[in-house]
Phi, psi and omega in degrees: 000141184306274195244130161206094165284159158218115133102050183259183171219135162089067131273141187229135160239143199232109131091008172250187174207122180263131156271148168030068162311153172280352191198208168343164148249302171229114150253160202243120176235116162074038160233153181276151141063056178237129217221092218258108182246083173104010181262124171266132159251137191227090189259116179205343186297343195205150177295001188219061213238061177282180181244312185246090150250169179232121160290120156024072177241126191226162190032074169239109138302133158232120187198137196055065174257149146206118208232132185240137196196159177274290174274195172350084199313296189230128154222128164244120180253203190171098196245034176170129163321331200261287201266052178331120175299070178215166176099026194254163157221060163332106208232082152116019246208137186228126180233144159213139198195138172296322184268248188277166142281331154210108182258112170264103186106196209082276178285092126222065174299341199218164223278161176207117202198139132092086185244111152265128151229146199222151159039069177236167182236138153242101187217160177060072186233110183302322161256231171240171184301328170239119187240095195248113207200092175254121205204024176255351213098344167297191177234150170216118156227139181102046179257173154190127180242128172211151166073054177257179192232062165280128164233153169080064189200146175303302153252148158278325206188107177227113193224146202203143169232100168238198177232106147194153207280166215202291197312164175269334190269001157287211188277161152319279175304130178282166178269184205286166199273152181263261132192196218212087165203178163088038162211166230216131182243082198189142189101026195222149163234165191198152196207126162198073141349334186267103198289098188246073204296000161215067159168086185238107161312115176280169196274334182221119196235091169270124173185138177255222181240149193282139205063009165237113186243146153295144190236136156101038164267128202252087161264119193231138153074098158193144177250143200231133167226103178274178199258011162062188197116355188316180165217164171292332171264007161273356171280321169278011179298112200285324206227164170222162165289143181317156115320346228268148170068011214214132163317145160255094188235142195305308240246022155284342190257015211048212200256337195222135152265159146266034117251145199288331199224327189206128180232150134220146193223134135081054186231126144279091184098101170232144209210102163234127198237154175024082200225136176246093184241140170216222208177104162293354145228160195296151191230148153232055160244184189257136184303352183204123175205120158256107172264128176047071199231125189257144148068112187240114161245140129267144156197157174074023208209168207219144165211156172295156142208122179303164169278331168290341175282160166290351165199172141285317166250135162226144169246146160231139147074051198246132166229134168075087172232164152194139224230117189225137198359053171325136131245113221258141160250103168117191180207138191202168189307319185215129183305312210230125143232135227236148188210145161105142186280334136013309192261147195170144185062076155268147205244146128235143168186150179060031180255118224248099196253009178296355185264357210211143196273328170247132169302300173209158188257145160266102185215174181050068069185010191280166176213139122040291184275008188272336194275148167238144156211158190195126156087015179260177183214133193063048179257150203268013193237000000 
């Protein structure tokens, strides 16, 4: 590693610029009250070539950084119970990165909490802009990313709640999962354009494991443009793989989600407001799909759709949902298609359903009396 403190206190780097490391550029293990200014990194020399991490790291600034690196731009971890990843503020920071731009977790055996990142720009990022992955047994809460900037990136926000071991001195087994909540998402664009016909991702790819749920997500005000390509039968695809016991690496989930803009799985409290998704070349996949999500908003929000995909939205297995002033780009058959014996208490209302021949549809065990609508327009139930 380039810079490597342990267990230090006052550290400050102010106003340099590191080049081409043999591993890392800098890590922080176990240190307090650390104030990152003004730094350039430039890692390209190697695959593992991150530029700032943190081990059980607590009151770490970071602001007006630029960082171009082969892994991991910004990573913060947390390899002992004793030493809590918290306290950080990201700031003001322009990232390109082979992996993440900020991978938070994996190497999380110990706690992660009261996290910001703002005004930040991510581009020509190979994995995702956000890399969120708790899977040692820690606890992680309290974040809040606002006012970003992506083009070019696979995901924007890839957040994954498992069980599997990381550290090299850990257990085989990991220890039992804790939870994953408590984060606030608002202010972002995202822009990607480049067509990757065997990996196609939707931009915001959230799951946890059944019966381990995430908790508590908030996304508000974003646009999102993906670069599309999807086909209807990658829209049908009913399932993706579990996590369970497995690194949650991007390319563990296969080569195709079904959907272009938003997947969510295995979530408690999902709240998305005024969210704009479209596609720069045509996707015939459905713009939203949500398994297994207990207590839900859409609202307020617009997404693209072919006439050829199977829906715009489809929920399985969704409980306590509700859809609210919906707008549609383009037209298809069906608004809503609601699946899983599962499902019950769905909302539709103030939804301009004038493009689509059913407001929603039932199949594979959903029925019918689970959907309520009311105050939508040209809905045929």
């Amino acid at each position: 590693m380039l810079i490597r403190f342990l267990k230090c206190k006052n550290v400050s780097l102010q106003n340099i610029e590191l080049l081409n490391p043999a591993s890392w550029t800098v890590a922080m293990i176990y240190c307090k009250r650390v104030d990152i200014q003004g730094v350039t990194i430039i890692s390209k020399v190697n695959g593992n070539g991150d530029g700032l991490d943190f081990d059980g790291c607590e009151y770490v600034t970071i602001n007006n950084c630029v960082l171009d690196t082969s892994d991991d731009s910004i990573c913060l971890q947390s390899s002992s119970k004793d030493s809590p990843c918290r306290l950080f503020t990201i700031t003001n920071c322009i990232m390109t990165s082979y992996r993440a731009a900020i991978r938070i977790g994996m190497l999380s055996v110990g706690d992660f909490h009261d996290v910001t990142v703002d005004n930040c720009v991510f581009h020509n990022i190979k994995d995702a802009g956000l890399k969120i992955q708790m899977n040692e047994g820690g606890k992680m809460e309290n974040f809040i990313f606002s006012n970003l900037l992506m083009k070019e990136v696979i995901c924007a926000v890839y957040m994954t709640f498992n069980n599997h071991t990381v550290y090299v001195d850990g257990p085989a087994e990991p220890a039992p999962m804790q939870t994953l909540k408590n984060f606030t998402f608002s202010n972002f664009r995202v822009e990607t354009k480049t067509l990757q016909k065997d990996d196609l991702k939707p931009l915001i790819l959230i799951t946890g494991l059944p019966g381990h749920n995430i908790e508590n997500l908030t996304f508000s005000n974003f646009s999102l443009i993906g670069p599309g390509g999807g086909t209807n039968a990658d829209g049908k695809l009913r399932s993706i793989p579990e996590l369970d016991h497995i690194r949650p690496e991007l390319n563990q989930l296969g080569k195709v989600v079904p959907a272009y803009g938003i997947y969510a799985r295995h979530i408690k409290g999902l709240y998305m407001d005024n969210m704009v998704l479209n596609t720069e070349a045509p996707d015939s996949r459905p713009a939203v799909i949500c398994d297994d999500v207990i207590d839900m908003e859409l609202s307020d929000s617009k997404a693209f759709v072919t006439s050829d995909a199977e829906c715009m939205i489809r929920l399985q297995n969704v409980q306590q949902a509700w859809i609210r002033n919906f707008r549609p780009f383009g037209s298809n058959k069906t608004f809503l298609q609601l699946e899983g014996k599962e499902s019950k208490e769905i909302l539709l209302s103030g939804n301009d359903l004038r493009q689509f021949e059913n407001s929603f549809s039932c199949i594979n065990g959903a029925t019918k009396d689970a959907v309520t609508t009311t105050n939508n327009i040209n809905s045929r139930y």
